[in-house]
C-alpha positions as protocol buffer text, in pm:
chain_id: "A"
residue {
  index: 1
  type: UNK
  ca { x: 2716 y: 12381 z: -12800 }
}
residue {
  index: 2
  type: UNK
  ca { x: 2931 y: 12072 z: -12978 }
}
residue {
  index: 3
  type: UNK
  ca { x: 3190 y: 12315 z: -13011 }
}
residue {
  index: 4
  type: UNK
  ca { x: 3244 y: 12456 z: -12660 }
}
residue {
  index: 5
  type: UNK
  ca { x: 3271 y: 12075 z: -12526 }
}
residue {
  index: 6
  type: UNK
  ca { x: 3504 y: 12029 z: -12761 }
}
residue {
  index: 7
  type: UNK
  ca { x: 3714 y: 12308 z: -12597 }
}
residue {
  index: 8
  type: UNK
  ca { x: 3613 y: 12172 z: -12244 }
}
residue {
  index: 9
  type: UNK
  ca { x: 3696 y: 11834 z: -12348 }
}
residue {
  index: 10
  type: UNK
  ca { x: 4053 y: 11938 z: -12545 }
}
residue {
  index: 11
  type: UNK
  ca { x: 4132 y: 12091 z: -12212 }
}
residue {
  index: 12
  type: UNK
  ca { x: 4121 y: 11790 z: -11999 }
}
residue {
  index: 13
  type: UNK
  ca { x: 4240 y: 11569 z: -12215 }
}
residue {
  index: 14
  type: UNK
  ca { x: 4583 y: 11833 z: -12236 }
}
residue {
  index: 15
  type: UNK
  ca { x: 4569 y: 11746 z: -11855 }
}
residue {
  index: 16
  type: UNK
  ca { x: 4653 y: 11360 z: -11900 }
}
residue {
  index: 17
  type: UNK
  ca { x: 4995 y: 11308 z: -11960 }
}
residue {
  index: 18
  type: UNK
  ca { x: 5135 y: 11036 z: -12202 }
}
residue {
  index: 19
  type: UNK
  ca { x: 5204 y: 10774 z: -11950 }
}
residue {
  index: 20
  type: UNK
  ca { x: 5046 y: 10520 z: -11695 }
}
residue {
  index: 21
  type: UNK
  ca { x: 4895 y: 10564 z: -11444 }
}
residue {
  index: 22
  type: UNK
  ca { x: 4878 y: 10404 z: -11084 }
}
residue {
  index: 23
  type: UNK
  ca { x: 4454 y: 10298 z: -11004 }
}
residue {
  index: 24
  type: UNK
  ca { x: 4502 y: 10567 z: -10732 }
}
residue {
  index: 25
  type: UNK
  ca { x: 4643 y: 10862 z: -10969 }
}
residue {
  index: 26
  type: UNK
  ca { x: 4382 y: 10779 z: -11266 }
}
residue {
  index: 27
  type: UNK
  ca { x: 4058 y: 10808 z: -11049 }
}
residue {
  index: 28
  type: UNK
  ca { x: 4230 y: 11122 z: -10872 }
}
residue {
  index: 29
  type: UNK
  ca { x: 4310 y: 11311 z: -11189 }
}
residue {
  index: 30
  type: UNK
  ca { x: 3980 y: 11207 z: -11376 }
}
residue {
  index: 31
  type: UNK
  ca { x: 3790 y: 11360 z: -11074 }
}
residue {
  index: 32
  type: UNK
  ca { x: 4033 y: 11683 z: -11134 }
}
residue {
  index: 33
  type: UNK
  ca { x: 3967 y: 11711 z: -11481 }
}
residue {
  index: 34
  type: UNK
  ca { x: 3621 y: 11662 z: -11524 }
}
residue {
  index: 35
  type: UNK
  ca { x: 3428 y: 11940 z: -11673 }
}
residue {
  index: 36
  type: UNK
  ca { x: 3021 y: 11886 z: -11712 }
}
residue {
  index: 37
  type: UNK
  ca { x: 2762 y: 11950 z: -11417 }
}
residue {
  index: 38
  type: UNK
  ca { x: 2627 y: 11633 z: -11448 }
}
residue {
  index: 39
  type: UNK
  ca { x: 2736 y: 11279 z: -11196 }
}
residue {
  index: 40
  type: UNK
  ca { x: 2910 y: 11092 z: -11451 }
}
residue {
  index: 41
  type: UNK
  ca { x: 2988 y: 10743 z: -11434 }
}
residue {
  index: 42
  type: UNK
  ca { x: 3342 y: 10599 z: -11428 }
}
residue {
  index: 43
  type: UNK
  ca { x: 3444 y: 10318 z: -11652 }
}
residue {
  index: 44
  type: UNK
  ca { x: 3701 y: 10055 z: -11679 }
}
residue {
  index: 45
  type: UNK
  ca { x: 3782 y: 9947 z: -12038 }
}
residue {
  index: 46
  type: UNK
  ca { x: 4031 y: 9647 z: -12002 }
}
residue {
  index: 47
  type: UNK
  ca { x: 4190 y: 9505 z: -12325 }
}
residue {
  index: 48
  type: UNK
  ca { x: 4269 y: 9133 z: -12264 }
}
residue {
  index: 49
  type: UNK
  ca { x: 4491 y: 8865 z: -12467 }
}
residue {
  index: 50
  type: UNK
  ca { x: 4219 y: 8616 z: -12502 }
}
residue {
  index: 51
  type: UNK
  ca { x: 4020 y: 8500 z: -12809 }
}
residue {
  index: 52
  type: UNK
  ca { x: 3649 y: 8541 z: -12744 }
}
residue {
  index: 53
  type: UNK
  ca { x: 3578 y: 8341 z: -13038 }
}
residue {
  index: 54
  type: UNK
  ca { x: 3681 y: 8010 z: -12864 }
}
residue {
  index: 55
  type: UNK
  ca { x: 3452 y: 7936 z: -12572 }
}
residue {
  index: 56
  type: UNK
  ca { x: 3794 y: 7830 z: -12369 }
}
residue {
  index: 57
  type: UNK
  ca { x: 3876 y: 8200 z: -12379 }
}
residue {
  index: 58
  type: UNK
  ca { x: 3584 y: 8303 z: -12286 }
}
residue {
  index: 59
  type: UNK
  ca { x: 3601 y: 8607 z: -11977 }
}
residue {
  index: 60
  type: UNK
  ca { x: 3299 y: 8703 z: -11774 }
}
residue {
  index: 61
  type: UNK
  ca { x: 3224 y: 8736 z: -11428 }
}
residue {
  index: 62
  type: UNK
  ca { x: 3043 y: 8959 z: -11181 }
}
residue {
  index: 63
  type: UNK
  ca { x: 3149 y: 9121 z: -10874 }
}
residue {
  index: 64
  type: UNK
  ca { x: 3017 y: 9307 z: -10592 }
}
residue {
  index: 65
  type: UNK
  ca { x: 3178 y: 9635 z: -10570 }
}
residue {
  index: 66
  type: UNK
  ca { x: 3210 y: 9732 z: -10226 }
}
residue {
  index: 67
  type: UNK
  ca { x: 3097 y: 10079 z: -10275 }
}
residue {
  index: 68
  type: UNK
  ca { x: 2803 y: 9999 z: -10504 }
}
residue {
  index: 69
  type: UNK
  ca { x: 2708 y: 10193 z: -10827 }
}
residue {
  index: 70
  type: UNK
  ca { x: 2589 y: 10489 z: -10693 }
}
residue {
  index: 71
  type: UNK
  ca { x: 2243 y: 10395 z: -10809 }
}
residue {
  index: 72
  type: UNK
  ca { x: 1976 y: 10136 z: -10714 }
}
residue {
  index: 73
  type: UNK
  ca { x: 1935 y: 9939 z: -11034 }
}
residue {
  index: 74
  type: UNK
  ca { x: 1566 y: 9791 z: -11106 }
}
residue {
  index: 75
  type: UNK
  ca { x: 1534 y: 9457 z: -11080 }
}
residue {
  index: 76
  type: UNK
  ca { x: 1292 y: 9199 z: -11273 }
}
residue {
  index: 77
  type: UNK
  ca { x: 1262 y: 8894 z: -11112 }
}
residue {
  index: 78
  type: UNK
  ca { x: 1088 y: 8581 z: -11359 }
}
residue {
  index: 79
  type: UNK
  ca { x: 966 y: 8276 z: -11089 }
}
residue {
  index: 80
  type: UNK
  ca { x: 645 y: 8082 z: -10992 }
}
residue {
  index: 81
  type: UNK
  ca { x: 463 y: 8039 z: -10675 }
}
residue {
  index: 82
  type: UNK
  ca { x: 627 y: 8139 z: -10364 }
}
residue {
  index: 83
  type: UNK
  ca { x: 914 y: 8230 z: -10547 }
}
residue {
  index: 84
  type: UNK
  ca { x: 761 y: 8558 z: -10650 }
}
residue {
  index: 85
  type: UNK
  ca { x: 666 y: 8624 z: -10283 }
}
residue {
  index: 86
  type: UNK
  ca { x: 1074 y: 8540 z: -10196 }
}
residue {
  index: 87
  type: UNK
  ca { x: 1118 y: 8859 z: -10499 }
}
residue {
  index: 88
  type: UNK
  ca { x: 880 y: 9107 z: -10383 }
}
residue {
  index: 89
  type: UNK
  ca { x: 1010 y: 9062 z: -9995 }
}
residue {
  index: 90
  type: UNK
  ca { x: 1386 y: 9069 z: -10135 }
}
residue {
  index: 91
  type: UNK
  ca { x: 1267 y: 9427 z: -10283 }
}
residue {
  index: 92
  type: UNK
  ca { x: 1241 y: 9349 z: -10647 }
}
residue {
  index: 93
  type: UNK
  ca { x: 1070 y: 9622 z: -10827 }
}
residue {
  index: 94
  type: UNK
  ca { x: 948 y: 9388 z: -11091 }
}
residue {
  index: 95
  type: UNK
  ca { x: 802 y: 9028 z: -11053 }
}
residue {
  index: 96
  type: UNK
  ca { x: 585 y: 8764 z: -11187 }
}
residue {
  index: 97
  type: UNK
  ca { x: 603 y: 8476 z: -11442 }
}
residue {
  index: 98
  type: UNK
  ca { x: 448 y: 8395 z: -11761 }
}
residue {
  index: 99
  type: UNK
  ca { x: 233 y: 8673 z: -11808 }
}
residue {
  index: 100
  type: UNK
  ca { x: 540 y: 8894 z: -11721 }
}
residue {
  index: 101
  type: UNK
  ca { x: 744 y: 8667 z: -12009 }
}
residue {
  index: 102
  type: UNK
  ca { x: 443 y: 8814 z: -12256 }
}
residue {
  index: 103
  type: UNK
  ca { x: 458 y: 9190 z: -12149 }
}
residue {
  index: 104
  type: UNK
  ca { x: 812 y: 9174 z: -12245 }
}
residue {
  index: 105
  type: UNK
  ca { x: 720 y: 9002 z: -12595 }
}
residue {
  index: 106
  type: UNK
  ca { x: 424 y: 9226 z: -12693 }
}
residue {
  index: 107
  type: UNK
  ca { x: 557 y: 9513 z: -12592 }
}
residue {
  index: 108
  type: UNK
  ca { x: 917 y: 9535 z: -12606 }
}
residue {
  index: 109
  type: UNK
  ca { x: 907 y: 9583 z: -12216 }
}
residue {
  index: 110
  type: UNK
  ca { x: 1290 y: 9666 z: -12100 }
}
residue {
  index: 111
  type: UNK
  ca { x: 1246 y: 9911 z: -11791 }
}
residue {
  index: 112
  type: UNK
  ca { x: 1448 y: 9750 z: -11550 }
}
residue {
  index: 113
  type: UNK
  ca { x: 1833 y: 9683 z: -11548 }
}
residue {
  index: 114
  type: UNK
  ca { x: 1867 y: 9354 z: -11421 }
}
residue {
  index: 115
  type: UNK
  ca { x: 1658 y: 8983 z: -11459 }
}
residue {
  index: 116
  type: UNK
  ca { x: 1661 y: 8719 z: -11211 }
}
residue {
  index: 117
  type: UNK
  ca { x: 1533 y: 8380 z: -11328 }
}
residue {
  index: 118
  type: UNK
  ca { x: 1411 y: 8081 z: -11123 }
}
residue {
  index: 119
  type: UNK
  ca { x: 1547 y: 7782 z: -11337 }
}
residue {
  index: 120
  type: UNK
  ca { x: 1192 y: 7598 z: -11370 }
}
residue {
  index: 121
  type: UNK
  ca { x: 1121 y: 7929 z: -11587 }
}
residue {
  index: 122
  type: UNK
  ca { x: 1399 y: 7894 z: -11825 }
}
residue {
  index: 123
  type: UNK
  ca { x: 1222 y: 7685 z: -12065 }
}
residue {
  index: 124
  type: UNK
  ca { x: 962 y: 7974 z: -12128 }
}
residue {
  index: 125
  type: UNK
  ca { x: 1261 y: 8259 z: -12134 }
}
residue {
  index: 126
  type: UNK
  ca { x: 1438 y: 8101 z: -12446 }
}
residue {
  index: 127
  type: UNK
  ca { x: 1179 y: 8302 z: -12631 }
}
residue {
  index: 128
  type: UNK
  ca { x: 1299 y: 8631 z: -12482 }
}
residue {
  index: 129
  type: UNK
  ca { x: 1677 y: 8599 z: -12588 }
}
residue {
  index: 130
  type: UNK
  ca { x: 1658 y: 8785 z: -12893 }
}
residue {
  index: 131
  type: UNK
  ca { x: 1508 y: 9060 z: -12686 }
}
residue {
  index: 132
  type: UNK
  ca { x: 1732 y: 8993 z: -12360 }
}
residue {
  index: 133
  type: UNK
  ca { x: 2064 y: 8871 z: -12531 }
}
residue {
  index: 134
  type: UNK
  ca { x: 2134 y: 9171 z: -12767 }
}
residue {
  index: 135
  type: UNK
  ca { x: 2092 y: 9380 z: -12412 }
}
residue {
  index: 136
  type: UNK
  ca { x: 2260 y: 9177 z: -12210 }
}
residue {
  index: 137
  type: UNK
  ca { x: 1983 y: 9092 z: -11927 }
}
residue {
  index: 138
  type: UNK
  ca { x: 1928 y: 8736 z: -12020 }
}
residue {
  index: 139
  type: UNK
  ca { x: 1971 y: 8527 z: -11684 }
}
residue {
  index: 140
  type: UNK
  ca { x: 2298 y: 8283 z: -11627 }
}
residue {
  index: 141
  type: UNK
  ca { x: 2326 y: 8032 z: -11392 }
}
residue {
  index: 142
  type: UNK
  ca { x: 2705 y: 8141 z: -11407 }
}
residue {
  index: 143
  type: UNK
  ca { x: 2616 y: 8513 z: -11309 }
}
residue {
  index: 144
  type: UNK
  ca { x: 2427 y: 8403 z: -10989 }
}
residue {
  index: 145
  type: UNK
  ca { x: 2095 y: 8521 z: -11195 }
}
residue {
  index: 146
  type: UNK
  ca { x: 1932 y: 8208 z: -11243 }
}
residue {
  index: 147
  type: UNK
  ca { x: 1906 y: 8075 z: -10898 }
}
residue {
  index: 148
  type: UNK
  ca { x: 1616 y: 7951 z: -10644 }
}
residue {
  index: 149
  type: UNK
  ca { x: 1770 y: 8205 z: -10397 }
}
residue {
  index: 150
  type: UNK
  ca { x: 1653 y: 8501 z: -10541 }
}
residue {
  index: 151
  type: UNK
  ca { x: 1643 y: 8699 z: -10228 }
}
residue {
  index: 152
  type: UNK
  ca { x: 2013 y: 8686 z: -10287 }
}
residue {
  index: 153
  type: UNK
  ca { x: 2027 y: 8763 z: -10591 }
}
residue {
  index: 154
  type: UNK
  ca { x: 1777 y: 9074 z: -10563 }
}
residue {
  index: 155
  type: UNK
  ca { x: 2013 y: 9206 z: -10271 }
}
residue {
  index: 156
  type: UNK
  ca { x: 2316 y: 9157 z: -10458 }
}
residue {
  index: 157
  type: UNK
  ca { x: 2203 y: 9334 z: -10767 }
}
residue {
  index: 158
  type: UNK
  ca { x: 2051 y: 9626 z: -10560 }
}
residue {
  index: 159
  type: UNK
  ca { x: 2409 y: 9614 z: -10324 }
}
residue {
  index: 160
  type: UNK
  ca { x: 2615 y: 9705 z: -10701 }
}
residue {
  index: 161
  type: UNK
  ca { x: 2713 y: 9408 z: -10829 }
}
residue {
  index: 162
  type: UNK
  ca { x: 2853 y: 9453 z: -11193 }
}
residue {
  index: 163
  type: UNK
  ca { x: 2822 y: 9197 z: -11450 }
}
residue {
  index: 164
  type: UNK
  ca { x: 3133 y: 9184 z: -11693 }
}
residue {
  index: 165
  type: UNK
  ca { x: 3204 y: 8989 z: -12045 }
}
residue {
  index: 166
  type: UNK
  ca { x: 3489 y: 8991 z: -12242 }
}
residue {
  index: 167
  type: UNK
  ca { x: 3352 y: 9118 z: -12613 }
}
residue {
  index: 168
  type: UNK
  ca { x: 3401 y: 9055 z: -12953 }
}
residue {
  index: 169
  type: UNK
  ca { x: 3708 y: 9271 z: -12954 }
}
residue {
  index: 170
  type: UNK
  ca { x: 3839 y: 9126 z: -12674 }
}
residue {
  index: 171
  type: UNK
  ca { x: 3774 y: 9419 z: -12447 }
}
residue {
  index: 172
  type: UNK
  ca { x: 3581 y: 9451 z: -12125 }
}
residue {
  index: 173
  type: UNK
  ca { x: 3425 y: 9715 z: -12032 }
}
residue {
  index: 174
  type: UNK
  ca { x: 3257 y: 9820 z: -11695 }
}
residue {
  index: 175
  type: UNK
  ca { x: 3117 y: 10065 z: -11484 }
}
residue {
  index: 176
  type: UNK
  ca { x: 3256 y: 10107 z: -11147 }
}
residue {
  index: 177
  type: UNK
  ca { x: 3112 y: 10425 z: -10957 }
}
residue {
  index: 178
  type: UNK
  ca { x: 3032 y: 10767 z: -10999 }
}
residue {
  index: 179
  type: UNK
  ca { x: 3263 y: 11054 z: -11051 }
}
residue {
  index: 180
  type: UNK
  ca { x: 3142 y: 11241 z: -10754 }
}
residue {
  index: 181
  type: UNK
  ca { x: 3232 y: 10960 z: -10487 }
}
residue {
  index: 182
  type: UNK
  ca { x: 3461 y: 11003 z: -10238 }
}
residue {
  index: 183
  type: UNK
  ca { x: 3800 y: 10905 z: -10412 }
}
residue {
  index: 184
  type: UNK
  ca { x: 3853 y: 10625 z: -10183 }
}
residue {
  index: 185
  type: UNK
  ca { x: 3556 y: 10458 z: -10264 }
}
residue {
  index: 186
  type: UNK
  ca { x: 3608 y: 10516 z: -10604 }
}
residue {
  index: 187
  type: UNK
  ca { x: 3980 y: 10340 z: -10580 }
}
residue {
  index: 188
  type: UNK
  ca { x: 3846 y: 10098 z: -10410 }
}
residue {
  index: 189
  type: UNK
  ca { x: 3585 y: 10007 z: -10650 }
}
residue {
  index: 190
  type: UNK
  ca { x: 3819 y: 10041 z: -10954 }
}
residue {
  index: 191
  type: UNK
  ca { x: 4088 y: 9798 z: -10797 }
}
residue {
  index: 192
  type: UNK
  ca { x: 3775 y: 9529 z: -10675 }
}
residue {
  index: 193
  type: UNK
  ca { x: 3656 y: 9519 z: -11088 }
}
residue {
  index: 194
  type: UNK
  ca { x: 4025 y: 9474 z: -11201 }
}
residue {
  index: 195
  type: UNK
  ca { x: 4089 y: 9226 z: -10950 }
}
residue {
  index: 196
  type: UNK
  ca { x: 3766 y: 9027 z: -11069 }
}
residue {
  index: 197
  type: UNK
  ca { x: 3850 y: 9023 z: -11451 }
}
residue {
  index: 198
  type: UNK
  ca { x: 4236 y: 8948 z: -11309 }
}
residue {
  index: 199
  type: UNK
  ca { x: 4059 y: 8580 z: -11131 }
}
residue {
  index: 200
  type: UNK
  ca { x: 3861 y: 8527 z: -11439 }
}
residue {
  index: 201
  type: UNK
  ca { x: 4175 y: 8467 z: -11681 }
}
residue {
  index: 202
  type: UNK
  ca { x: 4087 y: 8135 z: -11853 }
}
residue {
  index: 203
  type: UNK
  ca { x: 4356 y: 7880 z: -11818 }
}
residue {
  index: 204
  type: UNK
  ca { x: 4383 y: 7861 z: -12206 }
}
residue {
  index: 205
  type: UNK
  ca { x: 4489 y: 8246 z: -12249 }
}
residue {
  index: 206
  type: UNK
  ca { x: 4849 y: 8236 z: -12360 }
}
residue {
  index: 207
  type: UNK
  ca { x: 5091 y: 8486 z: -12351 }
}
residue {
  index: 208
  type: UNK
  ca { x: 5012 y: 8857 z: -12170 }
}
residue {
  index: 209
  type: UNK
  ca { x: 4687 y: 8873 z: -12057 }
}
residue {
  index: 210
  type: UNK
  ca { x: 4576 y: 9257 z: -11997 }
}
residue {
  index: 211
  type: UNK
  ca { x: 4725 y: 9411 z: -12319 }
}
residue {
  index: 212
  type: UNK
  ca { x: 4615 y: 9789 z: -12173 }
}
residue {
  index: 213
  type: UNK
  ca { x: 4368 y: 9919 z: -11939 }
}
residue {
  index: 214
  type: UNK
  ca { x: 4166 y: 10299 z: -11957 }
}
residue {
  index: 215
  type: UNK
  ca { x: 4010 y: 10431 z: -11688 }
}
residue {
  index: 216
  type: UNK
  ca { x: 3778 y: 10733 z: -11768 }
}
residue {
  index: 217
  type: UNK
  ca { x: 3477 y: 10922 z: -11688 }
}
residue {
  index: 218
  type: UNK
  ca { x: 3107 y: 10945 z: -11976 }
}
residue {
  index: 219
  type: UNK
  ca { x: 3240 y: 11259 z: -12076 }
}
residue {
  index: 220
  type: UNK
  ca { x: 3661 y: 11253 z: -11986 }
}
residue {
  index: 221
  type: UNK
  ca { x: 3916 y: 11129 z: -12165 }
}
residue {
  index: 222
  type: UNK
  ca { x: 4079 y: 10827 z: -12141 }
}
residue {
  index: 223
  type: UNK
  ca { x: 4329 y: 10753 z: -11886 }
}
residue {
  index: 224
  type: UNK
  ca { x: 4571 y: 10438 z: -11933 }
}
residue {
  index: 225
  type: UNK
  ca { x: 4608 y: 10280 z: -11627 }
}
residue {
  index: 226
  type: UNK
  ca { x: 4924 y: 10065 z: -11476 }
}
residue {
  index: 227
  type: UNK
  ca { x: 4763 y: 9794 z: -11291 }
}
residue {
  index: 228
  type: UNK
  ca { x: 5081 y: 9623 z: -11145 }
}
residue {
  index: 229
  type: UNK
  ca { x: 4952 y: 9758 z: -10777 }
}
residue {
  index: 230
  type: UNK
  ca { x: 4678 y: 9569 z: -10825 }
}
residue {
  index: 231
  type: UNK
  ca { x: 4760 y: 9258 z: -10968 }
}
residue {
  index: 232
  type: UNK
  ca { x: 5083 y: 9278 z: -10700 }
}
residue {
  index: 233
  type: UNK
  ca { x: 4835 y: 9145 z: -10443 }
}
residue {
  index: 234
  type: UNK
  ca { x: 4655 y: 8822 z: -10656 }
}
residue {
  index: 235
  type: UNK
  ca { x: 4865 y: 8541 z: -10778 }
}
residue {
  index: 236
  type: UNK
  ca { x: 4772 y: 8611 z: -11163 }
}
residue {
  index: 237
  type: UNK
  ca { x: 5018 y: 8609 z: -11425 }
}
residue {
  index: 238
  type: UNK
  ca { x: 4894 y: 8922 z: -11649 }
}
């Protein structure tokens, strides 16, 4: 079975030419070229002239594609009191407080995709980080996911809204649709995450600061993408 994907795969990456491509072109031809029977997701790998090792060069960010994901994420949210009434009205498919902190402890509890945190609970969630961290779920007040509003936060999540973070490497890397959206959508999408990681460029970066960007499907190969239509329309220096 590896083998014949490896044919499938060998044939549409022969389809990619050894250039750059516009936003528009890239999700086109990766739609063109795909080759499994299952909705894959479409990424956006960005690699960025910052140094993640000093907190000044830090990137991260989220943004609300205006398309969403093409699926509802789950959402956790951690609160007290009428807080967790706020959640469950908002549509969160996961609330409580402390004794929710606990299932997650004992039993390595990680079926949702998101975590909203009211900030009187952040004391108790320190003692989820090694669990949350390494997955990236833990709550930030610079995220929007530790807030008192977490109505908005619950729609926001549920509405697509993509967390990004510049790592180790100095690479981001998001999701921003699925391959079998209309290509509009998908453009649209695509060109709302660059734009995001674009506004995030720390004022200490120096020198270029999107080295290369890739646009490509789970399964696709990669497709390097020219992103001066995009950045045409922000007043960023990449």
């Amino acid at each position: 079975m590896a083998h014949k994907q490896g044919k499938k795969y060998l044939a549409a990456a022969k389809q990619v030419e050894a250039r750059t491509y516009s936003v528009t072109e890239a999700v086109g031809l990766a739609q063109k070229i795909k080759f499994t029977k299952f909705n894959e997701t479409v990424e956006i790998h960005m690699r960025l002239g910052v140094d993640p090792k000093h907190a000044d060069q830090m990137v991260r960010g989220t943004v609300v594609l205006p398309n969403g994901l093409g699926k509802s994420k789950k959402v956790l949210v951690i609160a007290s009191g009428e807080k967790v009434r706020e959640a469950e009205a908002a549509g969160a498919d996961f609330f409580g407080g402390e004794e929710i902190i606990e299932k997650i402890i004992k039993e390595n509890w990680l079926d949702y995709d998101a975590v909203v945190a009211t900030p009187d609970m952040m004391r108790s969630m320190a003692r989820l980080g090694k669990v949350l961290g390494p997955r990236g779920l833990m709550p930030n007040p610079k995220t929007g996911t530790v807030t008192t509003d977490v109505a908005t936060a619950v729609n926001e999540v549920k509405a697509g809204k993509v967390e990004f973070r510049v790592d180790k490497t100095g690479v981001v890397h998001a999701p921003v649709g699925k391959i079998q959206f209309e290509t509009g959508k998908l453009i649209e999408n695509a060109e709302s995450l660059i734009s995001a990681v674009l506004r995030a460029k720390p004022s200490a970066a120096k020198g270029k600061y999107v080295r290369s960007a890739t646009l490509c499907s789970t399964m696709g190969p990669g497709i390097t993408l020219d992103i001066s239509d995009v950045t045409s329309k922000l007043s960023v220096a990449v």
